[in-house]
C-alpha positions in Angstrom: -19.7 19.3 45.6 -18.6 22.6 44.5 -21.0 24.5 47.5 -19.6 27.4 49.5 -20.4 27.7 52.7 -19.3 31.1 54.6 -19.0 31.7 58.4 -18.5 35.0 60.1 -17.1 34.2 64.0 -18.3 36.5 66.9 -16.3 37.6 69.2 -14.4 34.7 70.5 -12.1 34.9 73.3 -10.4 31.9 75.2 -10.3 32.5 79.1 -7.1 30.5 80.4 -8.0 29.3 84.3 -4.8 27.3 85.2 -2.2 28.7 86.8 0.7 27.6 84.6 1.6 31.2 83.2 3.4 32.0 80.7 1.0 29.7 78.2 3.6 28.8 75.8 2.1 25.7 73.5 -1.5 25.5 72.9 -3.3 22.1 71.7 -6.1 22.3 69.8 -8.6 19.0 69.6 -11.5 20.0 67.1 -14.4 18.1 65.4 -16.1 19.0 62.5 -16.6 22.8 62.3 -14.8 23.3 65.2 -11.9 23.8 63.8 -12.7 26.9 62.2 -12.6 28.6 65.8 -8.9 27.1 66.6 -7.8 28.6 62.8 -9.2 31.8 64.0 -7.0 31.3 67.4 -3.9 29.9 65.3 -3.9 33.3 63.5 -4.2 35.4 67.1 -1.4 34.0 68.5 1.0 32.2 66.5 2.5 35.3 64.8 6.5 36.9 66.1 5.6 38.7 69.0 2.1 38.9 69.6 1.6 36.2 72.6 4.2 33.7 74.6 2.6 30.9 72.7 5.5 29.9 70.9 4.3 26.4 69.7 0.6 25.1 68.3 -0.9 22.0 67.5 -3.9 21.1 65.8 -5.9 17.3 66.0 -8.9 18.0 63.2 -11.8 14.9 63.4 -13.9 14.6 60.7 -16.8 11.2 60.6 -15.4 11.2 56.3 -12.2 12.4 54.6 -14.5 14.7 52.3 -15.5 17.1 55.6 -12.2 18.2 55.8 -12.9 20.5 52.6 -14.7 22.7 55.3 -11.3 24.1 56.2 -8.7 22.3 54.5 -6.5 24.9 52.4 -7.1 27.3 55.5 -5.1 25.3 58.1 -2.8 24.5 55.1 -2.2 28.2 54.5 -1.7 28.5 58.8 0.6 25.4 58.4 3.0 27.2 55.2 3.0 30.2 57.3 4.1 28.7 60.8 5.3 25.4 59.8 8.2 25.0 62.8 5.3 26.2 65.0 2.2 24.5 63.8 1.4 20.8 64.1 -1.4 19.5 62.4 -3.1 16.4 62.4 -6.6 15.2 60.3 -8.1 12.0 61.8 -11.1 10.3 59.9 -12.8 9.0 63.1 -16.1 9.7 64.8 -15.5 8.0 68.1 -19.1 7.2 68.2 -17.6 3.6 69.4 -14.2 3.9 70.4 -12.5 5.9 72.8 -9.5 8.4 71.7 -6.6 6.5 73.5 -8.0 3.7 70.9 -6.7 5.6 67.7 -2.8 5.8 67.0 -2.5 9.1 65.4 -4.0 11.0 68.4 -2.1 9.2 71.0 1.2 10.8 68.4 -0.2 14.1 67.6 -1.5 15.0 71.4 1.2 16.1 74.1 1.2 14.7 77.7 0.4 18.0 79.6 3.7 20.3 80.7 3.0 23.0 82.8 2.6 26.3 80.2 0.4 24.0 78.4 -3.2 25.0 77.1 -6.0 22.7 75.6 -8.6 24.0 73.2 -11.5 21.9 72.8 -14.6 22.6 70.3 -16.8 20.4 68.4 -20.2 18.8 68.6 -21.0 18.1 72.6 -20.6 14.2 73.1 -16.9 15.1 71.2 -16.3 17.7 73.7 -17.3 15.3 76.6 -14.8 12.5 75.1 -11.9 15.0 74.3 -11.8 16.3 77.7 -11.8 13.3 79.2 -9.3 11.9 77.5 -7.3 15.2 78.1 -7.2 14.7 81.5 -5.9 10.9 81.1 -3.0 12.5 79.3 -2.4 14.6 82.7 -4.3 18.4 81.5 -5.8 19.6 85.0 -9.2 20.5 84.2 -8.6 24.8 84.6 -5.9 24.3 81.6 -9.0 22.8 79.5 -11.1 25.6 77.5 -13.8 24.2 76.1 -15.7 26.0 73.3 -19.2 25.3 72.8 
């Protein structure tokens, strides 16, 4: 309790393959650290004229409620800042047993895919595996998925 922990991100870029263009919503599904990458990505695109995104939405797993204080007041700060075009969700789940249709509040906080649509995936790798797959039940073609490892 009390610890600091600081991160510096490398150049990170996100490569959109589909061929729905303009992207004008992008969803981001995160575990863990991951979400520091889609804050960084939130703050690239999300302000008045810089990109068409023009809507962004956030589904943060942690396996406890006390791992969100990795990034907490950050994505609260996005949130103040864009708070008609930011969606955020916290989920205290680790799916080590379940499957992501199983929990409630991602079935809510995850759009079915719409053409202009972009998905954002990043966490450990067996949550990347099970986020992607349950993107594409939800109708994301696999070249609208980025998947940050």
């Amino acid at each position: 309790m009390g610890d600091e922990i600081a991160m510096k991100l490398g150049d990170v870029g996100l490569t959109y393959r589909g061929q729905f263009l303009p992207v004008k919503e992008m969803v981001f599904i995160t575990a863990g650290d991951g979400v520091i990458p889609a804050i960084d990505q939130v703050r690239t695109v999300l302000p008045e004229g810089v990109s068409s995104v023009q809507l962004a939405s956030v589904l943060w797993c942690c396996k406890d409620t006390k791992d969100f204080d990795i990034a907490d007041k950050e994505l609260e700060t996005e949130y103040k800042k864009y708070p008609s075009k930011l969606a955020v969700t916290c989920v205290d789940d680790d799916f080590q047993g379940s499957d992501m249709k199983d929990n409630e509040d991602i079935v809510e906080s995850v759009p079915d895919f719409l053409p202009g649509t972009m998905a954002i995936v990043a966490g450990p790798r067996s949550f990347r595996a099970k986020a992607k797959k349950y993107l594409s039940t939800r109708g994301y073609p696999s070249d609208t998925i980025c998947v940050m490892e």
